[in-house]
C-alpha positions in Angstrom: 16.6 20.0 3.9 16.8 16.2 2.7 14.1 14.4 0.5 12.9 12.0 3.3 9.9 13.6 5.1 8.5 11.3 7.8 11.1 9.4 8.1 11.5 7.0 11.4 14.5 5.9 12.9 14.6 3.5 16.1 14.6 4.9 19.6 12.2 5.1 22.8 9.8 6.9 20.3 10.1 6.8 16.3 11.6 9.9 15.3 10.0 12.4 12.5 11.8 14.2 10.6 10.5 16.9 7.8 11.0 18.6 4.8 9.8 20.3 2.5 9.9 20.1 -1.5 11.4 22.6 -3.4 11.6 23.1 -7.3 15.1 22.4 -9.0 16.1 26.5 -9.2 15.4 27.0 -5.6 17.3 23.6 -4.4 20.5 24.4 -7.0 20.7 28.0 -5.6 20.7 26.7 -1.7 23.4 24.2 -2.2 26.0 26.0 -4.2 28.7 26.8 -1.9 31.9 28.7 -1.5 35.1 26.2 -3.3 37.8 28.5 -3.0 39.8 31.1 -1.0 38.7 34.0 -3.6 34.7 32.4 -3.1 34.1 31.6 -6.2 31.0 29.1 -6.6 31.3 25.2 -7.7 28.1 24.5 -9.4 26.9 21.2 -8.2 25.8 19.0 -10.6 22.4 17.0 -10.0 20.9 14.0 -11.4 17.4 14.4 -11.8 15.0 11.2 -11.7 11.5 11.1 -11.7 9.6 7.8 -10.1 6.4 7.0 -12.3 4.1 5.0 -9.8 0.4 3.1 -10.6 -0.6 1.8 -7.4 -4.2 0.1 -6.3 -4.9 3.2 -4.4 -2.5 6.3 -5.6 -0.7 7.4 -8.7 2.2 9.3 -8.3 5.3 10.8 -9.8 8.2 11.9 -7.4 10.8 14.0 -8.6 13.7 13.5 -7.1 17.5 15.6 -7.4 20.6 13.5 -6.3 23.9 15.9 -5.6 26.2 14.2 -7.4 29.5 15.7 -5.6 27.9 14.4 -2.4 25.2 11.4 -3.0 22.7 13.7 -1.1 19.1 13.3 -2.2 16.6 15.7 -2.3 12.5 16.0 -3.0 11.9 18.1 -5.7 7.9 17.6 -6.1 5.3 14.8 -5.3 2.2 14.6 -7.1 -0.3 12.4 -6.2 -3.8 11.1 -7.8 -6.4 8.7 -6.9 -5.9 5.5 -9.3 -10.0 5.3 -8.6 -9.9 8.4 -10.9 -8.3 6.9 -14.2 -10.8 7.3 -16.8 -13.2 4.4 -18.0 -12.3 2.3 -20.9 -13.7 3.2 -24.6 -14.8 1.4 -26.8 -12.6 -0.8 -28.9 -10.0 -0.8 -26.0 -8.5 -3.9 -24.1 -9.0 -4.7 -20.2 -5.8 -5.9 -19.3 -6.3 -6.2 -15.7 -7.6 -4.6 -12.6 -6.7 -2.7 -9.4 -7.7 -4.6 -6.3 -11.0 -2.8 -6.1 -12.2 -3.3 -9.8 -10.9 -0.1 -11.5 -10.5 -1.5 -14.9 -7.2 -0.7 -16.9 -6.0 -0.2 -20.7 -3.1 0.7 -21.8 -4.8 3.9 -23.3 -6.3 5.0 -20.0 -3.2 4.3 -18.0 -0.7 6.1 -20.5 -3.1 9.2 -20.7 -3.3 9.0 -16.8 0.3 9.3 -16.1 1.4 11.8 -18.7 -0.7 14.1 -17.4 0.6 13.7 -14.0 4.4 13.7 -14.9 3.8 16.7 -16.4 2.3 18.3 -13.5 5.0 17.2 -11.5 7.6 18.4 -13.9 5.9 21.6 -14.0 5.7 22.4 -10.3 9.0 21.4 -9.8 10.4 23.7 -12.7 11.7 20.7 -14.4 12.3 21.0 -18.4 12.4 17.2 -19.2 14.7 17.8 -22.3 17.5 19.9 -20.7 17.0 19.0 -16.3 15.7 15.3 -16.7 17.7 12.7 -16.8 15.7 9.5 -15.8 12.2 7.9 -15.4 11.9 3.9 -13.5 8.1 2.9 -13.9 6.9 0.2 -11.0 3.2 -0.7 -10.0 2.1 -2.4 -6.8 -1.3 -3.3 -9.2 -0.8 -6.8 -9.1 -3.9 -8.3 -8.0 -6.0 -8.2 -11.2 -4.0 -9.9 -13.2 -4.5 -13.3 -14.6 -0.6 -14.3 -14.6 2.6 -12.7 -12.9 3.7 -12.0 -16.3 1.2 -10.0 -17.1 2.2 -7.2 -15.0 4.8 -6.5 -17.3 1.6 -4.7 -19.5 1.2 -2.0 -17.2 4.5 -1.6 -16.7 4.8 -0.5 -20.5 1.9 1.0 -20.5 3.8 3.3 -17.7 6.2 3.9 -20.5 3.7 4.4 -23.4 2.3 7.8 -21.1 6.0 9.3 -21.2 6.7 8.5 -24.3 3.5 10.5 -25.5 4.8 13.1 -23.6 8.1 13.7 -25.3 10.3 11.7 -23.0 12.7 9.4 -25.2 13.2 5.9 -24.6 17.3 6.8 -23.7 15.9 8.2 -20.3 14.7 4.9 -19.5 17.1 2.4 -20.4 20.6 2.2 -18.6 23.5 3.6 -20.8 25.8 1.1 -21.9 29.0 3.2 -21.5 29.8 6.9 -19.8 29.6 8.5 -23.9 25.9 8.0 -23.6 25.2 9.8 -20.7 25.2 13.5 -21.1 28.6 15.3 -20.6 28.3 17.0 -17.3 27.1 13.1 -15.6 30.0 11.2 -17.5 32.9 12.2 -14.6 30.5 10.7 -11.7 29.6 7.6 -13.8 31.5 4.0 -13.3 30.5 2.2 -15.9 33.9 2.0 -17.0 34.6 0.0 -14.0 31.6 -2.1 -13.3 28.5 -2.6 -15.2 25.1 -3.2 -14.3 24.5 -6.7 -13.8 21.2 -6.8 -12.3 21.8 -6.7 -8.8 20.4 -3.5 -7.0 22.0 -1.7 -4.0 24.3 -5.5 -3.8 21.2 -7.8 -3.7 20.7 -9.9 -6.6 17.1 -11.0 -7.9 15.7 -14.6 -7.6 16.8 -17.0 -9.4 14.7 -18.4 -12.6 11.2 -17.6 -13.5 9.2 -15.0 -12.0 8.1 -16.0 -8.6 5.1 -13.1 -8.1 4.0 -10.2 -9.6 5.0 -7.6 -7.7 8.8 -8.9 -7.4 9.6 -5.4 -8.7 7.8 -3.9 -5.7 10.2 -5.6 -3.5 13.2 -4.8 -5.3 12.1 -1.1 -5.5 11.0 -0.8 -1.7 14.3 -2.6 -0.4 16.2 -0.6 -2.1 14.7 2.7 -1.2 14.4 2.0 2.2 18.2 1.4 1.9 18.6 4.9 0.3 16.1 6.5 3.0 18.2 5.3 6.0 21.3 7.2 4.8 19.2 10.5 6.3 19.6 8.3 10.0 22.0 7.0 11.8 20.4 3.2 11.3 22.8 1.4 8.6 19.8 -1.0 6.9 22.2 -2.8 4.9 23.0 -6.5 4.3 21.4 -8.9 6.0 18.0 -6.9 6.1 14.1 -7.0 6.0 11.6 -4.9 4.1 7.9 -4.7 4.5 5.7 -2.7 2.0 2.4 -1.7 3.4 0.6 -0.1 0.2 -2.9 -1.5 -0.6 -1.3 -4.9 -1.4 2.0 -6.2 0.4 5.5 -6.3 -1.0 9.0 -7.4 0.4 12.3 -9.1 0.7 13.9 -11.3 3.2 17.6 -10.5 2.4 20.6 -12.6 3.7 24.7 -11.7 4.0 26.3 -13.3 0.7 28.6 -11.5 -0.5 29.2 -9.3 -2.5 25.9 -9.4 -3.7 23.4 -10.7 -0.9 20.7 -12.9 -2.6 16.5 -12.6 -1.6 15.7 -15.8 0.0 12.1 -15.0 1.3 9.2 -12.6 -0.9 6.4 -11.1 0.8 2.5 -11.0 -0.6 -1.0 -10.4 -0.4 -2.8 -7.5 1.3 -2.0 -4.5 3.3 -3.8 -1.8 3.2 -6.0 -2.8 1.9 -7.8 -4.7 5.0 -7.8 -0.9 6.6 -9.4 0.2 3.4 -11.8 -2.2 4.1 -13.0 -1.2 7.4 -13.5 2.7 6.1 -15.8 1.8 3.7 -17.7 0.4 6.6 -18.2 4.2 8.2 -20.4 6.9 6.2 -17.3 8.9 5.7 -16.0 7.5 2.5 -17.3 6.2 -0.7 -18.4 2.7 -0.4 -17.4 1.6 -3.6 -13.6 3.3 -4.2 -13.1 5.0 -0.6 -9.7 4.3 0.7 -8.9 4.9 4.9 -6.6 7.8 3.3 -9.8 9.4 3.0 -10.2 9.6 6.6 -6.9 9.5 8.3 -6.2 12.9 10.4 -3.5 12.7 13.0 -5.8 14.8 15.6 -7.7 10.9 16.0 -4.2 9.5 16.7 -4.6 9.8 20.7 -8.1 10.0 20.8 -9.4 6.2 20.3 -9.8 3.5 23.2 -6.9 1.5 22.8 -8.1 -1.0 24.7 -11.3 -1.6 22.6 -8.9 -0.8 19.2 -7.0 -4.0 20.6 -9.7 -6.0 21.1 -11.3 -5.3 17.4 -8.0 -5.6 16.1 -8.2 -8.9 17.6 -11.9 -9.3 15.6 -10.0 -8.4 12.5 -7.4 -10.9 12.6 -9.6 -13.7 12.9 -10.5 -13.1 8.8 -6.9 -12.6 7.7 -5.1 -15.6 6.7 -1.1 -15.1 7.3 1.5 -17.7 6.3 3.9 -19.4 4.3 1.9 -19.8 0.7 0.8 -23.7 -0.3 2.7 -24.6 -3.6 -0.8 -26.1 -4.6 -2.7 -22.5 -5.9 -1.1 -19.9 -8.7 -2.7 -16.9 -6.5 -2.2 -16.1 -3.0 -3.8 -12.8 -1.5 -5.2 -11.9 -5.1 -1.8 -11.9 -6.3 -0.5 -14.2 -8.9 2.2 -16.5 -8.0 4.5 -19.5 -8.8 5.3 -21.8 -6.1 6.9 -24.5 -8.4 9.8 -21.4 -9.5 9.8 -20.1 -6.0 10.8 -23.6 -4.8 13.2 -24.3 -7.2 14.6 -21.2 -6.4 14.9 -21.6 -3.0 12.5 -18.6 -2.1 10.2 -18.5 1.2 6.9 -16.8 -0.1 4.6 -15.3 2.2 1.3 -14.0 2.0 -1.5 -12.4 3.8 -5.1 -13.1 3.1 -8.6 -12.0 4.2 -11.0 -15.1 3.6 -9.2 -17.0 0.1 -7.9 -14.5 -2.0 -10.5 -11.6 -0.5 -13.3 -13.1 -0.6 -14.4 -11.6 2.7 -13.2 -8.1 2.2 -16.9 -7.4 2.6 -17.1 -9.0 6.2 -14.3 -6.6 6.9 -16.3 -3.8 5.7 -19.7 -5.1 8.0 -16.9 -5.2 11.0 -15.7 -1.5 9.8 -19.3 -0.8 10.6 -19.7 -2.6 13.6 -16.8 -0.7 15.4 -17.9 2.7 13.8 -21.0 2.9 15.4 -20.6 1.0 18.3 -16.8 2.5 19.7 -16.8 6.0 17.5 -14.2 6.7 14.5 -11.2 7.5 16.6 -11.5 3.8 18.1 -11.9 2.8 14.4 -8.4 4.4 13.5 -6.7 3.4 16.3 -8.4 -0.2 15.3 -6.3 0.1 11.9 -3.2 0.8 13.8 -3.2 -2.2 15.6 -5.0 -4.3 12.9 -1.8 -3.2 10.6 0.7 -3.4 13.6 -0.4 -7.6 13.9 -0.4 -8.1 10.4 3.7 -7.1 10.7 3.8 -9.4 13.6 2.7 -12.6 12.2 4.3 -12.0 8.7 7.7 -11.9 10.7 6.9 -14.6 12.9 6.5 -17.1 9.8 9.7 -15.7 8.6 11.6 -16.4 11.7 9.6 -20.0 12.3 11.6 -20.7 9.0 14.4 -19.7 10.1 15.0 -17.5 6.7 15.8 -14.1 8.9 19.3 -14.0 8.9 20.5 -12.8 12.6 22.1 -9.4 13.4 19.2 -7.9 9.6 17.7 -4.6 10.1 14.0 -4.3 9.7 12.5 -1.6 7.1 9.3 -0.9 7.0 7.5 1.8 4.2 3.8 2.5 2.4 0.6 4.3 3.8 -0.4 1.6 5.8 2.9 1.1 8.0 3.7 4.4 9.3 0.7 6.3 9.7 -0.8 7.2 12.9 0.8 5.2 16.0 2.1 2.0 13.9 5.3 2.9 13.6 5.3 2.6 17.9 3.5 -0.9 17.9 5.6 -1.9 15.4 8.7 -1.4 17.3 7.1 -2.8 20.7 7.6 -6.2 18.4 10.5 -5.8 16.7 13.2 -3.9 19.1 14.2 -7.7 20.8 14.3 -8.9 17.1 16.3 -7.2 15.1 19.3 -5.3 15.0 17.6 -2.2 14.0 14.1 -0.7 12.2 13.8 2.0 10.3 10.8 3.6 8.9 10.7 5.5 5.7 7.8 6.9 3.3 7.5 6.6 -0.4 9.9 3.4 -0.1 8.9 2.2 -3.6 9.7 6.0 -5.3 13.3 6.3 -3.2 13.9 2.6 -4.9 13.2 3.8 -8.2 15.7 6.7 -7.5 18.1 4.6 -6.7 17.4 2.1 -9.2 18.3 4.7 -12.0 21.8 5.3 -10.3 22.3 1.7 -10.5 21.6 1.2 -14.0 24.1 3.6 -14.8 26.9 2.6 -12.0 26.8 6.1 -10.0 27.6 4.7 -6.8 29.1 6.6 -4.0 32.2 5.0 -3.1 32.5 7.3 0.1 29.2 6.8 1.5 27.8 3.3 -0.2 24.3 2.3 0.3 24.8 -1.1 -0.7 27.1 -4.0 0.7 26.7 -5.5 4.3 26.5 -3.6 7.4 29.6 -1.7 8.9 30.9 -2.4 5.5 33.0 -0.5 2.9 32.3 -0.3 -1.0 32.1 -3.4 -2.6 33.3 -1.8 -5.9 36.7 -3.7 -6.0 34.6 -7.2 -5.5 32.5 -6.4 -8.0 34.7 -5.6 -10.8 36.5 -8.9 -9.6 33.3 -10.7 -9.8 32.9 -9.6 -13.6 36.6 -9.8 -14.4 37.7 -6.2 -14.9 39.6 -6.4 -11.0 42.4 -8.2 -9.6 
């Protein structure tokens, strides 16, 4: 079975499709085939990355195994904890920033926090990190504490610090600089002797200049793995396309058709799920302080709620969230920190979402959360959050296409918690089906990105069966080693 559990792809109803993870001895002992005439088995040979994520709600590590001989990508483990439960800061320590809730974070807390759950992961997964591992890519969608967009980058090395402590050397995250670095039985699948990395990922190349927004890397990572996740469907979501990232905070690119390498003309912002986070803590069924609507999802409330009434709260909801294209007059937009002035200059469309200015009526979210829970039930509160979420896609787009920065004929993508849960993924494609070429839905975007993002580093594309380039396509290798002057 592939990696991509829950995975949607466009039709008269989204389509699911599951798996199940499996450790590495299991998954190499399934896929060895038959090569020959006298059956004698071809080992296949697996590149093994894990995906270190701090989010505002989850921390995870995904383990994921690429097949090497045929780009196929499989889950090896998921492990997933509560960011709400990363200890306390001790004395002497610094606060660097904080998750969207308050949770506050020091380097020392966050490094402790994710060794211990990489090596869980490893563990289940049967993973030795010296002989089976052969890559880690840190990201965090905690954005919205911070003072500057820069600052990010703390967490990101505090990511780094918590595998380090545990024995993983720096060489496993840093891109190799020629095939000799790599370990012998990856060198034959590598092209670094062709191309080299150059900083575009899956052919789209970052913005230009200073650092727009915080959580740029969030949308480099989702659009990427949303690329990666629609290989397991028959949707090609390459250039020109759109991703949405529907965590606890919102993340994005608007992508055009340059070529080779398509460039990110539009950046999405603010918060996701952040607003259905919000309503939760409004029922008795989660902590007020740190509860989450994770806490109280179950698919059984899916068909249960009055839609009607859902619609018309939804409708309730939307009258505190602030959508649109951010004002080049404020440094922080949806509690995220921006730069308008570099995101102008760059030619880059930023959008955000907001409740109140910059959250500051989360808590009129939460008395509405209330409101609906005791008045309509909590089934009608779910179905609430599917609309709620479902509107927030539909004006984010429609400022995108009022500035005309969609190009015509993109695919829409759409990952995190808070876009494909329950019946979004169906509202969602009410909207976009007349609007786009395609949507595809995919979970655990931002941990597919950094799987991919670890093959890009080190040039092992698949020439066969490319996940970059422009749709209906072929490789762009050739125009890429003409673009860096090692083609004709």
């Amino acid at each position: 079975m592939s990696f991509f559990s829950n995975l949607f792809k466009r039709g008269p109803k989204p389509i699911i499709a599951h798996s199940q993870p499996q450790d590495l001895a299991t998954l190499k002992a399934s896929t060895n085939r038959p090569q020959s005439a006298a059956y004698q088995v071809k080992e296949d040979v697996y590149y093994v990355t894990a995906s270190v994520e701090l989010g505002n709600t989850t921390t995870k590590c995904v383990l994921t195994a690429t097949n090497l001989n045929n780009s196929e990508c499989y889950l090896l483990n998921k492990t997933v904890r509560m960011t709400r439960d990363i200890r306390a800061p001790k004395p002497g320590e610094q606060v660097f920033g904080k998750t969207v809730w308050g949770i506050e974070l020091t380097k020392e807390a966050v490094a402790e926090m994710i060794g211990e759950t990489v090596l869980q992961s490893l563990k289940k997964a049967g993973v030795d990190k010296d002989e089976d591992l052969d890559f880690v890519v840190r990201s965090t969608g905690v954005t919205a504490g911070f003072a500057t967009a820069e600052e990010a980058g703390q967490l990101v090395i505090a990511l780094a610090d918590g595998c380090l402590d545990i024995g993983i050397p720096p060489k496993k995250m840093s891109p190799a600089m020629s095939p000799q670095q790599l370990p012998e039985r990856l060198q034959k699948f590598t092209l670094l002797d062709n191309v080299i990395f150059d900083g575009a990922v899956v052919s789209v190349k970052p913005p230009k200049g200073k650092q727009q927004t915080a959580n740029e890397m969030e949308g480099e990572l989702v659009t990427a793995g949303i690329k990666l996740g629609s290989k397991w469907t028959d949707v090609d979501y390459r250039n020109p396309c759109v991703s949405l990232d529907f965590g606890s905070t919102l993340a994005g690119r608007i992508v055009n058709d340059d070529r080779p390498y398509a460039n990110t003309v539009g950046n999405f912002l603010g918060l996701a799920g952040v607003v259905s986070d919000s309503l939760a803590k409004g029922t008795d069924k989660v902590d007020p302080k740190n509860g989450a609507a994770l806490d109280l999802y179950d698919p059984k409330l899916d068909k249960k709620g009055d839609k009607d009434k859902a619609k018309a709260n939804a409708d309730k909801v939307h009258k505190l969230i602030d959508i649109r294209k951010v004002p080049s007059d404020v440094d922080r937009f949806g509690t995220v920190p921006i730069n308008p002035q570099a995101a102008e200059e760059a030619g880059t469309l930023l959008i955000g979402c907001d409740v109140g200015v910059n959250g500051d009526k989360l808590q009129d979210l939460m008395n509405l959360g209330h409101e609906i829970y005791e008045n309509d039930g909590l089934a009608t509160l779910v179905a609430t959050m599917d609309y709620v979420s479902a509107n927030i896609v539909y004006r984010t787009l429609d400022v995108a296409f009022a500035e005309n920065a969609i190009t015509e004929d993109s695919v829409l993508g759409i990952t995190g918690r808070a876009g494909i849960t329950g019946r979004k993924p169906e509202l969602i494609l009410e909207y976009s089906e007349d609007k786009f070429a395609n949507t595809v839905f995919v979970e655990d975007g931002l941990a597919l990105g950094s799987a991919i993002m670890a093959r890009c580093m080190n040039s092992m594309g698949t020439t066969k069966n490319p996940i970059g380039g422009h749709q209906g396509g072929n490789c762009i290798l050739g125009k890429r080693m003409k673009l860096q002057g090692k083609g004709k």
